[in-house]
N, C-alpha and C positions, 0 to 999 in steps of 0.2 A: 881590707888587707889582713894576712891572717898576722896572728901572735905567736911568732917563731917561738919565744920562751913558752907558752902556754902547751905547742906541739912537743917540745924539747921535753916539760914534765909527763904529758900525755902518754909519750915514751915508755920514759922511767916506768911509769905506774903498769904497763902491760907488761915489760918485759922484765920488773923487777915480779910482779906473779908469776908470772910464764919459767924463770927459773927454779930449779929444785937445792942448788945454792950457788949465793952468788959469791963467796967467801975468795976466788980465787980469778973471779971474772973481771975482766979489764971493767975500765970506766965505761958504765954506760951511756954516758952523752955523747961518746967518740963515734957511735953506730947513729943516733939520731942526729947530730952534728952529718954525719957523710951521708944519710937519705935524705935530707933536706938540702943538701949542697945540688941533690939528682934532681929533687921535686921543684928547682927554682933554676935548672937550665932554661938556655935560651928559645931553642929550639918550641917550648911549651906554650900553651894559650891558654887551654884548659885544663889539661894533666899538672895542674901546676900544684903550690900548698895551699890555695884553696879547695881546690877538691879533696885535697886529702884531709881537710878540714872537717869539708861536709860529709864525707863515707866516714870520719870518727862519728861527727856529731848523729848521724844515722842510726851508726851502731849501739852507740846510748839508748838512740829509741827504741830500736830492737833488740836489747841484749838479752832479756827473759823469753827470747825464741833461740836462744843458742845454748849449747851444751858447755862450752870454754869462749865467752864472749872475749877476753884477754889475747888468747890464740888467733880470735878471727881480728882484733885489732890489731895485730903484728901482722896477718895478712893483711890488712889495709895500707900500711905503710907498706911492706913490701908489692903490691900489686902491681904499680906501674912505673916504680923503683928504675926500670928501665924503657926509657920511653926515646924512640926513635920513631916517625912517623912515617919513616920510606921505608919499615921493616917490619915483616910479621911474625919476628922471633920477639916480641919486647916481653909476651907474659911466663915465656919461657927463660929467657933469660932473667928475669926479676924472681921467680922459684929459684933459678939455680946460684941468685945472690946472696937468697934466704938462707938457701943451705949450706953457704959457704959461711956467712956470717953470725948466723943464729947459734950455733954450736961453742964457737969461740966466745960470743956474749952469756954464755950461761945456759942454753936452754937446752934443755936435754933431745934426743933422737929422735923421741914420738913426739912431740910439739910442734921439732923444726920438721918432720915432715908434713904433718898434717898443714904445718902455714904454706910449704910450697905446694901442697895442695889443692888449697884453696885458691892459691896466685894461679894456677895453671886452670881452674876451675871459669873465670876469668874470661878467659876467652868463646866460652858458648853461653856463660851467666843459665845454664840449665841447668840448677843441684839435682838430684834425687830426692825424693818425697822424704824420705827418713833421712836426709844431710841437713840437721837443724844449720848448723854453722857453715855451710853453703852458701842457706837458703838466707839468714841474715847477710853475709857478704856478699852476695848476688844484689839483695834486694840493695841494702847500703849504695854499693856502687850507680844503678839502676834509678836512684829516686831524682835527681835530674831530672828524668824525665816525665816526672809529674809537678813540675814548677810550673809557677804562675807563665802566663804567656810573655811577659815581658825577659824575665831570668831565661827560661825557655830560649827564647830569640837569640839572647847574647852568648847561650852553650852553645847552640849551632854555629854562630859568629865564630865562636874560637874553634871550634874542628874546622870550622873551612880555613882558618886560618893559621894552623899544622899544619895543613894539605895543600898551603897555598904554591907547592909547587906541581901540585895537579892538574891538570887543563878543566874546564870547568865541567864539557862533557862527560869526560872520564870521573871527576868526582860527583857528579851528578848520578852518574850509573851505578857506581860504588856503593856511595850511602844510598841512595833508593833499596838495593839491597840488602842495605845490613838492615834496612828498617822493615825491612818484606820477612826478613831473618827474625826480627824480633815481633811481629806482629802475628809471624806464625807459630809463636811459642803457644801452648794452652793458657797458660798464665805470665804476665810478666815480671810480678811479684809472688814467692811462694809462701811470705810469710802472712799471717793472717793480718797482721797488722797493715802490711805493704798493700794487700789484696784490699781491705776496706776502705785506707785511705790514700791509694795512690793508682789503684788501677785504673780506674777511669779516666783521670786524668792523663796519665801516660798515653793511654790509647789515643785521645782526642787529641794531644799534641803530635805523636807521631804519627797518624794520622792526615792531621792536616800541613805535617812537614812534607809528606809524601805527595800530596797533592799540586805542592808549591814547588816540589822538585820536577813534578810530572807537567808542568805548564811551561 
């Protein structure tokens, strides 16, 4: 279970960096308070505050491969800010929440765009070789998929279970895709870190999800 207080400080600490002052900026717990009211809809299985957990907890691992590790944890919170599972406007609309909310909490123009950015960035998880803070929030998001096979098994559980109003062929077609999509990346992780400890593993799980979908 995550530690709602523990995300609630998490907050604080990126977005009290992230602004240049905050002298006149509403309360910041009212913006963490209303992402975590999105990240614990019904609707969720895996998009839930655990995840948003583990892409913080990521980011800590990764933070000396980024240029504004701060920035990239405000895209964390904002990435899947809006999560509808019959829709494939969610990474775009969760940029365009960033932008509406980020400004009014304090953070200046070139910040709040660089985090809807990175939220929009999201949806192919392919930074550019020079997008350090990208390549951290790609990987962050991403590392899932180098879990143990058991964790592994139960992240699948919950996407199928978002989608559980898909027919099984059609969701079986789907994700065989998106994993044909990410298998055909050159890399799945572009940070060095991600690359020496997680790529292998990612491959050999998605890998053998594909096999298990193709039987």
């Amino acid at each position: 279970m995550a530690d709602l207080d523990d995300l609630r400080t998490r907050w604080l600490r990126a977005l009290l960096a992230a602004r240049d002052d905050d002298s006149r900026a509403p309360d910041p717990y009212r913006y963490a308070d209303a992402l975590l009211r999105r990240w614990q809809e019904p609707q969720r299985r895996y998009h839930t505050v655990e995840h948003l957990t583990a892409v913080l907890d990521h980011i800590d691992v990764l933070q000396e491969h980024a240029d504004d590790p701060d920035v990239v944890r405000l895209a964390a919170w904002f990435h899947d800010a809006v999560y509808l599972p019959e829709r494939s406007t969610n990474e775009e609309r969760s940029a365009r929440l960033a932008e509406r909310a980020l400004p009014e909490a304090g953070v200046p123009d070139a910040k709040t765009a660089e985090v809807a950015r990175l939220v929009r960035l999201t949806v192919t998880h392919d930074p550019a070789d020079d997008d350090r803070d990208g390549q951290v929030l790609c990987d962050a998001d991403l590392a899932i998929l180098a879990a143990p096979p058991s964790a592994y098994a139960v992240y699948t559980a919950e996407v199928r279970e978002e989608y559980h109003f898909v027919p099984n062929d059609a969701f079986r077609d789907g994700r065989s895709a998106v994993l044909r999509q990410l298998l055909g990346l050159p890399r799945l992780f572009r940070t060095a870190y991600g690359r020496e400890h997680w790529e292998a593993t990612a491959r050999y799980n998605l890998l053998a999800e594909l096999e298990m979908l193709s039987t």
